[in-house]
N, CA, C and O atoms as a GROMACS GRO file, in nm:
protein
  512
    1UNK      N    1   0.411  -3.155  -0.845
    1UNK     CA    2   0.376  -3.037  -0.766
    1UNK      C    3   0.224  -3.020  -0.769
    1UNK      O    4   0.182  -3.025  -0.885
    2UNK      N    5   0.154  -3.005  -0.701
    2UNK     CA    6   0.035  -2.935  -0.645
    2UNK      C    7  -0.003  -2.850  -0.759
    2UNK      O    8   0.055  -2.756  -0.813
    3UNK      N    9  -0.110  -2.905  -0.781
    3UNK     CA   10  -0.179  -2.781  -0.892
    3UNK      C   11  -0.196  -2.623  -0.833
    3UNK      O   12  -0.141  -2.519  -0.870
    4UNK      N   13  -0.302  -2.650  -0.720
    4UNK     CA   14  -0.299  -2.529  -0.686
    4UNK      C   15  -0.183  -2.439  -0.626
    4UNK      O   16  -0.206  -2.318  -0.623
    5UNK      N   17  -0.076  -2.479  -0.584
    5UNK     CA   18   0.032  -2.410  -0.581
    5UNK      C   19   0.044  -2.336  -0.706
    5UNK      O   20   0.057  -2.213  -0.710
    6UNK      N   21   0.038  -2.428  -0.830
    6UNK     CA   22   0.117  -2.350  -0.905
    6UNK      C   23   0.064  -2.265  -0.940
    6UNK      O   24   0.136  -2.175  -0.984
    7UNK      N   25  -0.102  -2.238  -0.941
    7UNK     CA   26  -0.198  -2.140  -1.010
    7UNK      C   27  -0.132  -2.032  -0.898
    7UNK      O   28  -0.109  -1.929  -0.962
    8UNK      N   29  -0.101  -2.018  -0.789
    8UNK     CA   30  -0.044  -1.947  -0.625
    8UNK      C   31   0.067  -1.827  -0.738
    8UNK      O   32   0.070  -1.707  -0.765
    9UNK      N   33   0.168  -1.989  -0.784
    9UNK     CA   34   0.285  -1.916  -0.791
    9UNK      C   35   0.228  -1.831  -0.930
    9UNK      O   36   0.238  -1.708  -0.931
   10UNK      N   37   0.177  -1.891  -1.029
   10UNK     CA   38   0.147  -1.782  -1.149
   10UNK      C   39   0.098  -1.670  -1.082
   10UNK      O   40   0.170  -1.572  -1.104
   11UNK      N   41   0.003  -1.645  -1.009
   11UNK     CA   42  -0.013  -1.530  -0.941
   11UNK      C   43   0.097  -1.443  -0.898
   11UNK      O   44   0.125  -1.343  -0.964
   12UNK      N   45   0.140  -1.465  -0.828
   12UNK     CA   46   0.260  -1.402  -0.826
   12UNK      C   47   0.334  -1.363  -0.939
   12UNK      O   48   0.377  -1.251  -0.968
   13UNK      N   49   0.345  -1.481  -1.004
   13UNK     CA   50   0.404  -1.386  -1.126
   13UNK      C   51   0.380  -1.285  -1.176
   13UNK      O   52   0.459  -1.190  -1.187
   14UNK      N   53   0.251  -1.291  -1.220
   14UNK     CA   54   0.143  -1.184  -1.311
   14UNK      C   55   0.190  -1.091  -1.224
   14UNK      O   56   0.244  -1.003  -1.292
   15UNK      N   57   0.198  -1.061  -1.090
   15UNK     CA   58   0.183  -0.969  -1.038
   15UNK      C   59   0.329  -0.889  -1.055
   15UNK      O   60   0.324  -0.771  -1.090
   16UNK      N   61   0.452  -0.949  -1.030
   16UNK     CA   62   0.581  -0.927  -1.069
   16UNK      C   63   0.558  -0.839  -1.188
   16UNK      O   64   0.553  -0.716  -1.196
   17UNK      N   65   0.544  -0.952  -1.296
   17UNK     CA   66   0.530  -0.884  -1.440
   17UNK      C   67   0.465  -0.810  -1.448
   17UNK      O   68   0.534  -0.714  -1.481
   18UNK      N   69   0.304  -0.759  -1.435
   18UNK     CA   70   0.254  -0.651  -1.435
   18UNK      C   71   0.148  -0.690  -1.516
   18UNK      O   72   0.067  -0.621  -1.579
   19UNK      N   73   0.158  -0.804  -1.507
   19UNK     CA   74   0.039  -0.880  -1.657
   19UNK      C   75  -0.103  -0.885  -1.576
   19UNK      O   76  -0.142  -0.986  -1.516
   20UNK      N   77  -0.172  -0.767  -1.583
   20UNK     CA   78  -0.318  -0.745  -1.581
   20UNK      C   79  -0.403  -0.814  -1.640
   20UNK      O   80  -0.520  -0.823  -1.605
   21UNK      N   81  -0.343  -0.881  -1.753
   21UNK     CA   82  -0.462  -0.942  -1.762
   21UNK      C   83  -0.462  -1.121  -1.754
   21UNK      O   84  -0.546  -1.195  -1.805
   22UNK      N   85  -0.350  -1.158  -1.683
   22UNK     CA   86  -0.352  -1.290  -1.616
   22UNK      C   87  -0.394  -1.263  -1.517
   22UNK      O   88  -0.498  -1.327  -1.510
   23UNK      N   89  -0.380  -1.196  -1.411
   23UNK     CA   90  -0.423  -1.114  -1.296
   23UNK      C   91  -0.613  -1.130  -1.325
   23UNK      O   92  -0.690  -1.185  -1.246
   24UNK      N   93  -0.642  -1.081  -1.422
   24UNK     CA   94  -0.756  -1.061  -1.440
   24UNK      C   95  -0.850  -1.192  -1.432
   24UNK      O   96  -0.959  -1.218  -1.381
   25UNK      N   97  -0.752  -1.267  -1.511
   25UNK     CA   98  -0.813  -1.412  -1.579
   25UNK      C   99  -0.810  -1.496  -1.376
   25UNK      O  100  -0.899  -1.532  -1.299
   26UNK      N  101  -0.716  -1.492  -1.371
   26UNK     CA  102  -0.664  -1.575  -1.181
   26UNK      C  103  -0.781  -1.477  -1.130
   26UNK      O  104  -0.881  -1.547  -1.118
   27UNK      N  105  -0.802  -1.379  -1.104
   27UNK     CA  106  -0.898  -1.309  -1.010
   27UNK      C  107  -1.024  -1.247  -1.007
   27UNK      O  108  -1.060  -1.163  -0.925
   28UNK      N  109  -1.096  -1.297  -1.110
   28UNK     CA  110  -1.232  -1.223  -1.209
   28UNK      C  111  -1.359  -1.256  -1.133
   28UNK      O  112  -1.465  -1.207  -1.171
   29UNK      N  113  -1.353  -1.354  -1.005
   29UNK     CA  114  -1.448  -1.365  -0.944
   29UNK      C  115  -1.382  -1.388  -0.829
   29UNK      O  116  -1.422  -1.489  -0.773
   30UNK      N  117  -1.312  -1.342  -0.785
   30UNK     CA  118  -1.306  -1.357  -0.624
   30UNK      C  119  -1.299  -1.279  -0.536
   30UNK      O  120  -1.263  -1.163  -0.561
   31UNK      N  121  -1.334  -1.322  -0.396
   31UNK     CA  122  -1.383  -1.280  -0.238
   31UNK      C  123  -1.248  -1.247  -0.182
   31UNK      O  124  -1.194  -1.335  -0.115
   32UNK      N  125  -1.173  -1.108  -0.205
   32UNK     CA  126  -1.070  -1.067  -0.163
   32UNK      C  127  -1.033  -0.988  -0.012
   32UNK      O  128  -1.022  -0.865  -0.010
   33UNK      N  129  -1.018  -1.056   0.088
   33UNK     CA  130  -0.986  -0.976   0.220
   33UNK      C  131  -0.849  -0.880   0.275
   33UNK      O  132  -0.751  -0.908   0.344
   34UNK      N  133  -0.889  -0.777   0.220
   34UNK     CA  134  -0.764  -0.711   0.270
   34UNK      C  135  -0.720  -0.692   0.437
   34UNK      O  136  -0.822  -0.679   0.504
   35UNK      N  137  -0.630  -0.688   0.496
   35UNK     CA  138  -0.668  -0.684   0.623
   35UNK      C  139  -0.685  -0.559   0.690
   35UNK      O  140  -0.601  -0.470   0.686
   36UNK      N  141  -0.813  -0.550   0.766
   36UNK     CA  142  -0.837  -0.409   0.846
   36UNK      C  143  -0.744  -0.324   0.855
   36UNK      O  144  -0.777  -0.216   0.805
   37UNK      N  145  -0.640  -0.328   0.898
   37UNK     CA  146  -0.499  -0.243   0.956
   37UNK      C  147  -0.433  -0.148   0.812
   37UNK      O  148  -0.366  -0.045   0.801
   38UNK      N  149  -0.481  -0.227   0.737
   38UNK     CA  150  -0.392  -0.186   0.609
   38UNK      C  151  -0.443  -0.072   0.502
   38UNK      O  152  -0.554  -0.088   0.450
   39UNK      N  153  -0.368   0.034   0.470
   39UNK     CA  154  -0.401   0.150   0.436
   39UNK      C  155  -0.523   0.133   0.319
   39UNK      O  156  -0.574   0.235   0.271
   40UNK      N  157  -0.558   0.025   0.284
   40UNK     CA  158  -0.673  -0.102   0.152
   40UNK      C  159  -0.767  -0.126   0.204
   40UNK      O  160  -0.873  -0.124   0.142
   41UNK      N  161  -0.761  -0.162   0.356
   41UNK     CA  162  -0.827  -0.241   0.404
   41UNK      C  163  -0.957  -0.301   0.338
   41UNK      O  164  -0.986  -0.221   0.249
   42UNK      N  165  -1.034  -0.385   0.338
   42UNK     CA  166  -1.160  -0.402   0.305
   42UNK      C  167  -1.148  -0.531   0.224
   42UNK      O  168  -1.064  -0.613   0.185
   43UNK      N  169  -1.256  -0.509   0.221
   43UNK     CA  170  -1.311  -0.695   0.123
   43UNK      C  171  -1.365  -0.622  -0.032
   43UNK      O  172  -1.445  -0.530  -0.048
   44UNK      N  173  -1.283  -0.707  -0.143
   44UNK     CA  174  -1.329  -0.645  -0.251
   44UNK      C  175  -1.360  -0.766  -0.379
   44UNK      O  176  -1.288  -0.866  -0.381
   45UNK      N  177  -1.438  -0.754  -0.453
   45UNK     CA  178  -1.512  -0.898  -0.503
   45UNK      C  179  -1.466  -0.869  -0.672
   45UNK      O  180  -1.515  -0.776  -0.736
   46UNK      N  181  -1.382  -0.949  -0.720
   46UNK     CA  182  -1.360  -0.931  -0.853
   46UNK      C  183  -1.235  -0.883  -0.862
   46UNK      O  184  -1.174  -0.853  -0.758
   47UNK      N  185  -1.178  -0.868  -0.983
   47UNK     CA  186  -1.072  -0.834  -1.012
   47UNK      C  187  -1.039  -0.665  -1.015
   47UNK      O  188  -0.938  -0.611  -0.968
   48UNK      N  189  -1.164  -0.593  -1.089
   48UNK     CA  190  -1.148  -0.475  -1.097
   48UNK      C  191  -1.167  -0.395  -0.954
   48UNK      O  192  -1.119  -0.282  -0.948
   49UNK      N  193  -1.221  -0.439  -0.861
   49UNK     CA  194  -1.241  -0.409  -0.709
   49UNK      C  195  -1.098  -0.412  -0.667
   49UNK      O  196  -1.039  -0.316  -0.618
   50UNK      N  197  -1.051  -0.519  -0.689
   50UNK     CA  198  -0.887  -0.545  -0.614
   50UNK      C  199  -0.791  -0.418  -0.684
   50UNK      O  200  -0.719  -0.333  -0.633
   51UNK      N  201  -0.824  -0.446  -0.811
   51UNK     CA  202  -0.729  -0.336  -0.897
   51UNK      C  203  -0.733  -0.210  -0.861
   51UNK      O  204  -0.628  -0.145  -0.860
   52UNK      N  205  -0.882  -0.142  -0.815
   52UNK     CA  206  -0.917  -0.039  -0.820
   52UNK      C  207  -0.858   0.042  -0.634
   52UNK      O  208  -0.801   0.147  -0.602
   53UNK      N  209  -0.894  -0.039  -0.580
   53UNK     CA  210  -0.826  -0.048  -0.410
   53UNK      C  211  -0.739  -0.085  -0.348
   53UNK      O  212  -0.698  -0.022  -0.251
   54UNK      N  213  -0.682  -0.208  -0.392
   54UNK     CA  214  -0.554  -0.220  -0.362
   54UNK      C  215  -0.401  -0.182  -0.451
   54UNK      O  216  -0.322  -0.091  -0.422
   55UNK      N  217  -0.388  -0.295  -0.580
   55UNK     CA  218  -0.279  -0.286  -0.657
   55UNK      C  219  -0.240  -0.150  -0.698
   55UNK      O  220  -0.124  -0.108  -0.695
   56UNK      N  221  -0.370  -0.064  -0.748
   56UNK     CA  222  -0.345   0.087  -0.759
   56UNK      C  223  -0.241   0.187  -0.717
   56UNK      O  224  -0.132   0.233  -0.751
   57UNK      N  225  -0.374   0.201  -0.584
   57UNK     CA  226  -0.291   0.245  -0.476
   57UNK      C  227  -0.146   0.238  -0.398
   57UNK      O  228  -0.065   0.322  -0.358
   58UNK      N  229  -0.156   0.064  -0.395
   58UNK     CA  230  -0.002   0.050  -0.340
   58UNK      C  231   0.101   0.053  -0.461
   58UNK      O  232   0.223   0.057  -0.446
   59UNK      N  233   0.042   0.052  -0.569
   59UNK     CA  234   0.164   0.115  -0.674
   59UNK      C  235   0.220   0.298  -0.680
   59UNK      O  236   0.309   0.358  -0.740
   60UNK      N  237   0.140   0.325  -0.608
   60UNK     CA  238   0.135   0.519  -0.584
   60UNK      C  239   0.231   0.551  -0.463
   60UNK      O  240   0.319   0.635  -0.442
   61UNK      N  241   0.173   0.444  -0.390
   61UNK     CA  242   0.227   0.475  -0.254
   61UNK      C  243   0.308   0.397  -0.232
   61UNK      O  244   0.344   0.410  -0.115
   62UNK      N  245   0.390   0.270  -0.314
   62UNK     CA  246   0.541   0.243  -0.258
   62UNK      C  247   0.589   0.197  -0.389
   62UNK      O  248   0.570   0.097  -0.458
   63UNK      N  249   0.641   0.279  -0.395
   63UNK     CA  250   0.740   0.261  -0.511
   63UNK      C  251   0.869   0.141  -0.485
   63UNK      O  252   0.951   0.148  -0.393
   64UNK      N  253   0.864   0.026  -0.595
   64UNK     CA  254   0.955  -0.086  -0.644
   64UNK      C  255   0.889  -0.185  -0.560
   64UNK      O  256   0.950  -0.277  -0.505
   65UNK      N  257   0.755  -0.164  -0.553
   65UNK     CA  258   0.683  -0.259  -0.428
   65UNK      C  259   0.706  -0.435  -0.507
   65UNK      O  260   0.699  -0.479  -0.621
   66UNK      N  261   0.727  -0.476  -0.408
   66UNK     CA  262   0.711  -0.660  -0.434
   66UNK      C  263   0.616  -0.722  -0.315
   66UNK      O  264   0.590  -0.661  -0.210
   67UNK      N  265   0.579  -0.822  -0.341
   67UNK     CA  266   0.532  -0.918  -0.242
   67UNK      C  267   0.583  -1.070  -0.300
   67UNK      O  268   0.524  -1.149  -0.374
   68UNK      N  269   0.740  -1.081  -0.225
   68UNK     CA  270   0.803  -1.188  -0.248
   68UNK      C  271   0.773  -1.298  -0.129
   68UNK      O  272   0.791  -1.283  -0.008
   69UNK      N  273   0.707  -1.447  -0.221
   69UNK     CA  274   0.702  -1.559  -0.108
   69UNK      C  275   0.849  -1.630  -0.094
   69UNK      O  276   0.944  -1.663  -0.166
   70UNK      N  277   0.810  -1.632   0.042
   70UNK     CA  278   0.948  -1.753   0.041
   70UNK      C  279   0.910  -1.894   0.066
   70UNK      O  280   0.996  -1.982   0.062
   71UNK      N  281   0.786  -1.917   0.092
   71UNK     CA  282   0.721  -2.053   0.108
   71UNK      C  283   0.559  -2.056   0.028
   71UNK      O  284   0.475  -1.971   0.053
   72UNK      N  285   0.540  -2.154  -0.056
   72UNK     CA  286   0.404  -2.154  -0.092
   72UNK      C  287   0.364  -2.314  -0.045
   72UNK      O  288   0.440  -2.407  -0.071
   73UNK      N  289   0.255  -2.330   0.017
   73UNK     CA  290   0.219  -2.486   0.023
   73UNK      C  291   0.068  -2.498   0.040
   73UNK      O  292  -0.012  -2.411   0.073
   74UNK      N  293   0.048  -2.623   0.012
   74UNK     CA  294  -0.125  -2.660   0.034
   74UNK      C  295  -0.173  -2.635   0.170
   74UNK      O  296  -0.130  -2.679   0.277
   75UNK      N  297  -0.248  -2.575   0.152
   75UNK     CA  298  -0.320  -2.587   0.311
   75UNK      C  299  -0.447  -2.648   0.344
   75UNK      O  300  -0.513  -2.571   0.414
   76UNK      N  301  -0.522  -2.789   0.313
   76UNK     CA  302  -0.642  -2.838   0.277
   76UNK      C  303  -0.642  -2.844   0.171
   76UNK      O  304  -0.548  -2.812   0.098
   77UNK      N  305  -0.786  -2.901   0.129
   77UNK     CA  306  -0.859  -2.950  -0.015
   77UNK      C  307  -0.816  -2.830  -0.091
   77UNK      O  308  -0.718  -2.865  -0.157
   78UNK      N  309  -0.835  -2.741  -0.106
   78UNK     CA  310  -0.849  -2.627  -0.201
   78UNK      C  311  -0.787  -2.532  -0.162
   78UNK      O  312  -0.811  -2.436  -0.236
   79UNK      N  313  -0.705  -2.500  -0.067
   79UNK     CA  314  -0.632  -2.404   0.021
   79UNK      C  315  -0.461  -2.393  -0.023
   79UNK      O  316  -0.384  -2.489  -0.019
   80UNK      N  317  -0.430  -2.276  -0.058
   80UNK     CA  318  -0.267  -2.272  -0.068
   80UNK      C  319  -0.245  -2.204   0.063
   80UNK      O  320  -0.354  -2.189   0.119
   81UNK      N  321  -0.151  -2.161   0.130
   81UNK     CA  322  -0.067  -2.056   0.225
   81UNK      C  323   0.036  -2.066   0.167
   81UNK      O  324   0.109  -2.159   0.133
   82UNK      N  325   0.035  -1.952   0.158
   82UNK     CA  326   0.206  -1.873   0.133
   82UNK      C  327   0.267  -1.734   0.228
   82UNK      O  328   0.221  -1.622   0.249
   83UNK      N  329   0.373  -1.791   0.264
   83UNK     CA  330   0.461  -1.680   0.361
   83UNK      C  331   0.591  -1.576   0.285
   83UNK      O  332   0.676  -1.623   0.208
   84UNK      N  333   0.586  -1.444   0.321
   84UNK     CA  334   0.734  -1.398   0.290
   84UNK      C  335   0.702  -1.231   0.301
   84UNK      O  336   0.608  -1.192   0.370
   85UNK      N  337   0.769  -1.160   0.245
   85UNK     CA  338   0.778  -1.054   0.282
   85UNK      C  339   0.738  -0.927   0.171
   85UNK      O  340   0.776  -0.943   0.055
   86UNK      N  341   0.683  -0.833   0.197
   86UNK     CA  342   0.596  -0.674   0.095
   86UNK      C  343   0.777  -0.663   0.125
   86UNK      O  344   0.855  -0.729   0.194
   87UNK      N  345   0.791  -0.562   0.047
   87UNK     CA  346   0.930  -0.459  -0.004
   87UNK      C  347   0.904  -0.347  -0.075
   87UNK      O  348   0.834  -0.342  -0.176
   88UNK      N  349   0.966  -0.248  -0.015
   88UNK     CA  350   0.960  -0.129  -0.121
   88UNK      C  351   1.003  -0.031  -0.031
   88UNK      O  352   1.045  -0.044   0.085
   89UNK      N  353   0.980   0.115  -0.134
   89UNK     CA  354   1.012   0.251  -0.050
   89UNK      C  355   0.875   0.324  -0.068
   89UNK      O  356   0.823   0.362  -0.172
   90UNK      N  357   0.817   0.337   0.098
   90UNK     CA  358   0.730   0.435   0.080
   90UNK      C  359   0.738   0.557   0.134
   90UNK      O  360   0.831   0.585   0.210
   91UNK      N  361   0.644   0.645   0.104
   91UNK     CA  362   0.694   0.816   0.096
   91UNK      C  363   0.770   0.867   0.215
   91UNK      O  364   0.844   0.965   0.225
   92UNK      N  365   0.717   0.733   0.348
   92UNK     CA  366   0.789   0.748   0.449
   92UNK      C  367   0.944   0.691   0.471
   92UNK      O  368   1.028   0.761   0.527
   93UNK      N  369   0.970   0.574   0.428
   93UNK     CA  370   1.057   0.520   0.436
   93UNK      C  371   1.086   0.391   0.372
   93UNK      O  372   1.028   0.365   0.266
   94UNK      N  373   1.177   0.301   0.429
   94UNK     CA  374   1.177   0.196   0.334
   94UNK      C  375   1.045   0.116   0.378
   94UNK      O  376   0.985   0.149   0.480
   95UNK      N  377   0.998   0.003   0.290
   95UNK     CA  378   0.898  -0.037   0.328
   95UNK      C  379   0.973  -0.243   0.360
   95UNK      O  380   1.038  -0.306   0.277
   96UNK      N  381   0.932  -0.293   0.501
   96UNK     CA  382   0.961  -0.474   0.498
   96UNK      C  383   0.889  -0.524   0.579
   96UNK      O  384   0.936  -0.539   0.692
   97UNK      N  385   0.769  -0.562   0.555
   97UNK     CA  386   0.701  -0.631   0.632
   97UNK      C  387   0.645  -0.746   0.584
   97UNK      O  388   0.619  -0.770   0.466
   98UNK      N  389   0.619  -0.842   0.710
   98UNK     CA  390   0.613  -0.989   0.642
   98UNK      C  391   0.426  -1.009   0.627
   98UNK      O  392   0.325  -0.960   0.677
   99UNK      N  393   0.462  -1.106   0.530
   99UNK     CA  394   0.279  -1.183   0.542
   99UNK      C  395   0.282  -1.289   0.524
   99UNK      O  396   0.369  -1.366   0.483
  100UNK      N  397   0.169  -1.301   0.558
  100UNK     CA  398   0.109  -1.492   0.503
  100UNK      C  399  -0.009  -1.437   0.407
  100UNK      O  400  -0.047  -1.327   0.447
  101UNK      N  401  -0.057  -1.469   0.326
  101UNK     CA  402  -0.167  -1.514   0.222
  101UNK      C  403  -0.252  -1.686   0.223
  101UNK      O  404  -0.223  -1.804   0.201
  102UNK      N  405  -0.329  -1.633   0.248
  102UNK     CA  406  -0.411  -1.797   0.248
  102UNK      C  407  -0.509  -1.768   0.111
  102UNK      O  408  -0.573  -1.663   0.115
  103UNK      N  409  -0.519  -1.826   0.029
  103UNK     CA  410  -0.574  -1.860  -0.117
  103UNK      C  411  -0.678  -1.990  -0.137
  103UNK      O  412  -0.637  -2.103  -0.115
  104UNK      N  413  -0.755  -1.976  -0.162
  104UNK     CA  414  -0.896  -2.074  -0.213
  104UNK      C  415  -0.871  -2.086  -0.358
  104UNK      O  416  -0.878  -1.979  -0.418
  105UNK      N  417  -0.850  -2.168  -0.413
  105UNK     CA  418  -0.836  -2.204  -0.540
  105UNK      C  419  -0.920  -2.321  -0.575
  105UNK      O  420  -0.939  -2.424  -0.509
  106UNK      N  421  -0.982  -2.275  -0.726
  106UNK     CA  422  -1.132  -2.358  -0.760
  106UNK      C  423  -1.105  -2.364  -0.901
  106UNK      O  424  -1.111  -2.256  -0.959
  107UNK      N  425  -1.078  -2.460  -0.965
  107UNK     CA  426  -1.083  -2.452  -1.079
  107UNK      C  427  -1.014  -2.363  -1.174
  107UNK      O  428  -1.054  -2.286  -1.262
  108UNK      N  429  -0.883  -2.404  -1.123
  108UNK     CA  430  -0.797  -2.302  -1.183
  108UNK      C  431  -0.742  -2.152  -1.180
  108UNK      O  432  -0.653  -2.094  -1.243
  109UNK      N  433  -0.847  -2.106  -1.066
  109UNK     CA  434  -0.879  -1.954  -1.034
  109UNK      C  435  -0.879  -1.920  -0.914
  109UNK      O  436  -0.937  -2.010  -0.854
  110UNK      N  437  -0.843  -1.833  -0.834
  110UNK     CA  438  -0.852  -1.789  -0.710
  110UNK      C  439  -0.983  -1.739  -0.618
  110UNK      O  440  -0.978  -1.625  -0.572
  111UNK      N  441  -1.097  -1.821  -0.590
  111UNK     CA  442  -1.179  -1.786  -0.566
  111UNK      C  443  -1.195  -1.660  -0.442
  111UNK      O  444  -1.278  -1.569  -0.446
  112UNK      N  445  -1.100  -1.682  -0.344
  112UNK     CA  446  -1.108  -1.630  -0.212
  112UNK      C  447  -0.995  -1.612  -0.175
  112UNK      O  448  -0.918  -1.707  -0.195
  113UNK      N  449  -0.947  -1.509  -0.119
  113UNK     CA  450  -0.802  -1.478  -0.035
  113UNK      C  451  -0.834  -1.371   0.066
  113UNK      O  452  -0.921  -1.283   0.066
  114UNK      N  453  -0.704  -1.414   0.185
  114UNK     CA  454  -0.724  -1.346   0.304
  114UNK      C  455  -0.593  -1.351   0.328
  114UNK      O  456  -0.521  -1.449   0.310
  115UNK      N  457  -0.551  -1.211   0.382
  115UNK     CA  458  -0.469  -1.103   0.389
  115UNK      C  459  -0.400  -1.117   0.572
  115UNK      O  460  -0.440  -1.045   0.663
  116UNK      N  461  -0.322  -1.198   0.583
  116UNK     CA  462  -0.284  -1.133   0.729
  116UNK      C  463  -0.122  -1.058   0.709
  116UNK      O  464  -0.046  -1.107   0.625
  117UNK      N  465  -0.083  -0.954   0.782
  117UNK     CA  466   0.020  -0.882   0.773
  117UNK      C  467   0.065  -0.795   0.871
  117UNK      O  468  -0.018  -0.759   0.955
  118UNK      N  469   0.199  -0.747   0.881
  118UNK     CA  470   0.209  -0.613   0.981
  118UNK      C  471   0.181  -0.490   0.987
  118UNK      O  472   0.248  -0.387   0.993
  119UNK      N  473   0.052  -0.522   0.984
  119UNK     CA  474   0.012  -0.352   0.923
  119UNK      C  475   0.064  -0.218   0.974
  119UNK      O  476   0.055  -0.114   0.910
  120UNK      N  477   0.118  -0.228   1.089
  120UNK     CA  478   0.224  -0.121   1.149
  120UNK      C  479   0.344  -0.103   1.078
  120UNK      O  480   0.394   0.009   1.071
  121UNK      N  481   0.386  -0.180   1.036
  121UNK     CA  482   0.527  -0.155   0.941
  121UNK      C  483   0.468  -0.124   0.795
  121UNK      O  484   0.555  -0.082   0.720
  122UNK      N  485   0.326  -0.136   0.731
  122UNK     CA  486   0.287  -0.141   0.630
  122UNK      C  487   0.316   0.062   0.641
  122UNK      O  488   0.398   0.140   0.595
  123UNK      N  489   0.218   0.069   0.712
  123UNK     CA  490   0.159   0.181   0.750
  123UNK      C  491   0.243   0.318   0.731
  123UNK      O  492   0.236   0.411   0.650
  124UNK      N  493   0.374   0.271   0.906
  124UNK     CA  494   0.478   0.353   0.882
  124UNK      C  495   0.526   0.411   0.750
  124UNK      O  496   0.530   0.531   0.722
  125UNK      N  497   0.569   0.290   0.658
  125UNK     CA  498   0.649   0.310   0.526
  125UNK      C  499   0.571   0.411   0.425
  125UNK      O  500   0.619   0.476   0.332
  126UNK      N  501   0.407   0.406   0.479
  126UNK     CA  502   0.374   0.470   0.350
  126UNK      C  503   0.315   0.621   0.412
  126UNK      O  504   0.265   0.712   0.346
  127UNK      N  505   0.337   0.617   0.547
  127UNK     CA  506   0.295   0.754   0.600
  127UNK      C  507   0.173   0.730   0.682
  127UNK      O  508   0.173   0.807   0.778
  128UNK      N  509   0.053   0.641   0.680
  128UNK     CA  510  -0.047   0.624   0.660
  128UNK      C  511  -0.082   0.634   0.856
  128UNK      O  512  -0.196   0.620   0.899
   0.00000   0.00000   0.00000
């Protein structure tokens, strides 16, 4: 298997589990793009940027949230993509919308990621 996949899938994990500080270690220097549409939106550099604007927040605002892949694969030299679907209940309703994630991986670490998603179904679920 693909190295950088698997650094992909530990990500995910950490994130499942809640382990901040693998999270920390995978994301301590990287160029994070949230996408415009999304109640986050913005570009945030480092781990505590991401923590502080995204993971936070969408832990407030959708409760039993996941971001389950159903496909992870190489995409180029240093490139993962992964596809599948956010889950949860937000204040509005249930929350299911799909994404892709594209990931830069450098040395073990996630240098760069970019965010595409339905930000209309994001949105709805959380009121936004």
């Amino acid at each position: 298997m693909n190295d950088r996949v698997e650094v992909v899938k530990g990500l995910y994990a950490a994130f499942a589990d809640g382990n901040g500080e693998r999270l920390s270690q995978l994301l301590s220097d990287t160029h994070w793009v949230e996408a415009a549409g999304m109640p986050y939106g913005g570009v945030y550099r480092g781990f505590g940027e991401v923590a502080e604007n995204v993971f936070g927040p969408i832990g407030r605002d959708v409760s039993g949230f996941t971001a389950i892949p159903e496909e992870i694969m190489p995409a180029g030299e240093d490139r993962v993509l992964s596809v599948g679907t956010y889950r949860g209940t937000g204040s509005a309703g249930p929350l299911e919308a799909p994404f892709a994630h594209l990931w830069t991986v450098r040395d073990g670490r996630i240098t760069h990621f970019v965010q595409f998603a339905d930000t209309h179904l994001f949105r709805q679920a959380v009121g936004a």
